[in-house]
TORVORO-718473 format. One line per 2 residues: number of its first residue (from 1); their letters; for each residue x, y, z of C-alpha. Coordinates in steps of 0.5 Angstrom, whole numbers, plus 500, padded with zeros to 3 digits. Layout:
NUM	a	X Y Z | ...
END
This chain:
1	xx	812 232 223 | 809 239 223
3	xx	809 244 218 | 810 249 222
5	xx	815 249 227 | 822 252 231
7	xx	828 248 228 | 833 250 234
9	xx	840 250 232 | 844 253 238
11	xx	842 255 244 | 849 258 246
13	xx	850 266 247 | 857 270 245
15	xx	861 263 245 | 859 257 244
17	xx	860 251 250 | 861 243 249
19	xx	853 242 250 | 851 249 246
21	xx	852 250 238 | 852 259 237
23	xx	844 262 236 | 841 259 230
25	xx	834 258 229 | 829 255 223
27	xx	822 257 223 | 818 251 218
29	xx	811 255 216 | 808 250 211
31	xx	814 250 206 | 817 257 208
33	xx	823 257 211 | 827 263 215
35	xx	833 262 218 | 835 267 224
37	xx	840 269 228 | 845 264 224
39	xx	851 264 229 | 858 260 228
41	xx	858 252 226 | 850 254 225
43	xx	851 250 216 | 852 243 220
45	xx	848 245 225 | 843 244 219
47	xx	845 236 217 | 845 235 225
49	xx	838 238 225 | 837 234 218
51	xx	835 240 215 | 838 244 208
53	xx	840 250 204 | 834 248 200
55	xx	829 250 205 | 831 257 206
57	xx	827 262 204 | 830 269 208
59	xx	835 269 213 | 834 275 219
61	xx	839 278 223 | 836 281 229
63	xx	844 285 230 | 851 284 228
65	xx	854 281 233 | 858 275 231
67	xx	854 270 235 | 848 272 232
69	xx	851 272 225 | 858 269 223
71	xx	854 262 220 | 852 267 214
73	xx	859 265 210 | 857 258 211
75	xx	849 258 209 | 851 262 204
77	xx	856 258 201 | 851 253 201
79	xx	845 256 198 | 850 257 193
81	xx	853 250 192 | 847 246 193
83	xx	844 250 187 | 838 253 190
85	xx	834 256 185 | 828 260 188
87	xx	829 267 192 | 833 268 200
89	xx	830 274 202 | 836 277 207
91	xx	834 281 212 | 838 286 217
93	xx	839 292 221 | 841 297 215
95	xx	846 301 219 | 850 294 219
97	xx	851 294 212 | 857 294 211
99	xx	858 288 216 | 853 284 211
101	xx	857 286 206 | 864 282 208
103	xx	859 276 211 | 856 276 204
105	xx	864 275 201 | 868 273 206
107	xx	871 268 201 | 872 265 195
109	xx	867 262 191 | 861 261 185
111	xx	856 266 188 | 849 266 187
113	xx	844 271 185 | 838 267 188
115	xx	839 273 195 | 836 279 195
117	xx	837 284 201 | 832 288 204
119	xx	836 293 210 | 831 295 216
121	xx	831 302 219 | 828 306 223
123	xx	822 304 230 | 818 299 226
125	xx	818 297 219 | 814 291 215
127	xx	819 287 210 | 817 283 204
129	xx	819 277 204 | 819 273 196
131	xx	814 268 197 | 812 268 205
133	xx	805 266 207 | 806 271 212
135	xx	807 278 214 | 814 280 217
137	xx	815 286 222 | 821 288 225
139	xx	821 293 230 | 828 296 234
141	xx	829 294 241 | 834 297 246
143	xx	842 293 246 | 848 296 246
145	xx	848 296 238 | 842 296 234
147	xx	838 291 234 | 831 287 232
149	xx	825 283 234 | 821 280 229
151	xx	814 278 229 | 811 274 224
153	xx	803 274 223 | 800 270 218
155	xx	792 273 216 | 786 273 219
157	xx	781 267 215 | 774 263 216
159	xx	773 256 218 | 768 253 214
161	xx	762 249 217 | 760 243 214
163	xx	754 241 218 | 751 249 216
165	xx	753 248 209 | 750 242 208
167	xx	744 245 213 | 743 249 206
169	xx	745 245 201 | 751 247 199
171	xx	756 243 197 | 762 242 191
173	xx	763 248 187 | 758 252 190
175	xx	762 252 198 | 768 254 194
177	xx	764 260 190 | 761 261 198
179	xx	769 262 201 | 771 266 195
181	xx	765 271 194 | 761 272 201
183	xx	755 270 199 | 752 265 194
185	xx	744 263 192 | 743 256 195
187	xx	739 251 192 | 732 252 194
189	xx	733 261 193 | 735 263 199
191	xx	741 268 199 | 746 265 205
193	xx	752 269 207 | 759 266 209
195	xx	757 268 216 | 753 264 216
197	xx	756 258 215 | 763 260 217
199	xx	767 262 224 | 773 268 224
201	xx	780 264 224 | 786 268 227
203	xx	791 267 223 | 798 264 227
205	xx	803 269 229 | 810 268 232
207	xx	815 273 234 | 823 273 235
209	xx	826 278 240 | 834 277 242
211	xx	839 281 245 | 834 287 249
213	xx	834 290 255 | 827 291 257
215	xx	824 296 252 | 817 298 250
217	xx	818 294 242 | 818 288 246
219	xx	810 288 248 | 807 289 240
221	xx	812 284 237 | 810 278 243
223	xx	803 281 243 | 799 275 242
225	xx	803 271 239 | 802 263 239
227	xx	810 262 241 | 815 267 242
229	xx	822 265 242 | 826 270 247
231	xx	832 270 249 | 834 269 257
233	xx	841 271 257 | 842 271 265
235	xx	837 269 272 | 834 273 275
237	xx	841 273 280 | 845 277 275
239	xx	839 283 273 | 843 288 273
241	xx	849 284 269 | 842 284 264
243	xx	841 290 264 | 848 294 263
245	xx	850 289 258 | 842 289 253
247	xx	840 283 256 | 834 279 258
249	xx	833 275 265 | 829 269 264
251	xx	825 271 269 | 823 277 265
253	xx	823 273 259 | 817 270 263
255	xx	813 276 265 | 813 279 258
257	xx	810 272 257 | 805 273 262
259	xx	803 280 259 | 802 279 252
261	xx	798 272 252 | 803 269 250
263	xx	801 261 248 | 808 258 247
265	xx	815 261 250 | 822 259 248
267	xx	827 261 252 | 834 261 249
269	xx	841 264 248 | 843 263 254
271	xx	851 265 257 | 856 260 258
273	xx	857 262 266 | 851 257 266
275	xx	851 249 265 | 845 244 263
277	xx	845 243 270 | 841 250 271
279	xx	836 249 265 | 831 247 271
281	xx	833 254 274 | 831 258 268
283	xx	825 255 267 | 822 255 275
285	xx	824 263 274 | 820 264 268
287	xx	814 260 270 | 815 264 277
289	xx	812 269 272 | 808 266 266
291	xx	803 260 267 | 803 258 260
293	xx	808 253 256 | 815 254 257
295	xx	820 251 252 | 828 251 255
297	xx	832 250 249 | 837 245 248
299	xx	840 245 241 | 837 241 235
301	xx	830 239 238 | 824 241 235
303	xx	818 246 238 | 811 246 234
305	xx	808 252 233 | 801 251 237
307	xx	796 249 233 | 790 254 232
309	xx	784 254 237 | 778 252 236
311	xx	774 256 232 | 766 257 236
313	xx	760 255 233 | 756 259 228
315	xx	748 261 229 | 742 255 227
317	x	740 257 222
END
């Protein structure tokens, strides 16, 4: 099982249908977990999906429409009742506090203190997230109530070189000496640099846009990104039905893709005017657009996060 993946809990927009659960979606990033989007029926989308309380660390609400949020009693309820002890950072559009609020006590029982709550405002703003291995950035897009995209980005590092350390007869302590300082003495006296034995290692970045009509926040929340899960609401046949309602086709889907180097798109959040025998559709029009990895959703699978690219050689030395 990879460490880092997409747990997708529902697929369906505004309501649910027979074949799709509402949104719900678990990134699994080495040990840390975040829940987006948790809309109606996402806690036993959870048990389907094999996944618990216990392995989430924040939960993110990109809006407060009720497919985008009406799982948060039951996942809160739950992180309450199974006992979690470490923190659950929750993450919203601040100008929807008071729906929050509701959502967080919307009934009885035992509470919990494990979650703490960090509203978001403005174009563009970094949130902490206790513990996270990465950075968080939410950015405002264009819907008919405010909304959220989020980029998650993991930073930069070196991957080091065996055949160049041993090439200047570091090893064990030393090599650990070389990574942490940037420099060591080896053993025969000459000063090596964790340049010379090392290559850059991007860190792995993913991003997270729902309801948006096309917009200018769009393009530095996907740049780049090693998967970008998106919401492609409607085809290309219904664009204007897209853009009156905040929406995303999946043909526009495809060529933000394109435009952003895009290694590994996820198109989700689909309307229920549409059946699972038009999920074919939806990737066709995306892949008109984008040439990369196209991932058409379905409830319950599992979508890795790309693996990092292989690093190039280092110098002789």
């Amino acid at each position: 099982m990879s460490s880092r993946e997409l747990v997708v809990l529902g697929t369906s927009s505004a309501v649910p249908t027979m074949s799709r659960n509402h949104n719900g979606y678990l990134l699994r990033w080495d040990g840390f977990g975040v829940l987006f989007d948790p809309g109606e029926g996402t806690q036993r989308q959870m048990i389907r999906a094999g996944v618990s309380a216990h392995d989430v660390d924040a939960i993110c609400l990109t809006h407060f429409h009720g497919d985008h949020c009406l799982g948060v009693p039951g996942v809160v309820q739950r992180i309450a009742r199974d006992g979690v002890a470490h923190p659950v950072s929750a993450v919203f559009p601040r100008s929807g506090a008071e729906y929050w609020r509701r959502l967080r006590h919307a009934a009885l029982f035992h509470d919990t203190q494990v979650i703490s709550e960090w509203p978001v405002a403005g174009d563009v703003q970094e949130v902490p997230a206790d513990g996270a291995p990465f950075t968080l950035t939410a950015r405002r897009l264009s819907h008919g109530v405010e909304s959220y995209g989020y980029r998650i980005e993991e930073p930069g590092g070196v991957t080091m070189l065996p055949d160049r350390l041993a090439a200047y007869g570091i090893a064990g302590p030393l090599a650990g000496r070389l990574q942490r300082e940037g420099r060591v003495t080896a053993p025969g006296g000459r000063t090596v640099t964790l340049e010379e034995c090392s290559v850059p290692r991007p860190g792995q970045k993913v991003a997270f846009v729902m309801d948006t009509r096309l917009c200018e926040a769009i393009n530095p929340l996907a740049d780049g990104v090693d998967l970008f899960v998106v919401e492609s609401t409607f085809l290309d046949a219904d664009a204007k039905l897209a853009e009156e309602y905040g929406h995303l086709t999946a043909r526009q889907a495809g060529r933000i893709a394109a435009d952003a180097g895009v290694r590994r798109l996820v198109l989700t959040h689909f309307s229920e005017r549409y059946g699972t025998d038009d999920e074919r559709r939806f990737t066709e029009e995306a892949a008109a657009a984008y040439g990369g990895d196209i991932v058409t959703a379905r409830d319950l699978i599992r979508v890795p996060v790309p693996s990092r690219r292989r690093p190039g050689s280092a110098p002789r030395p």
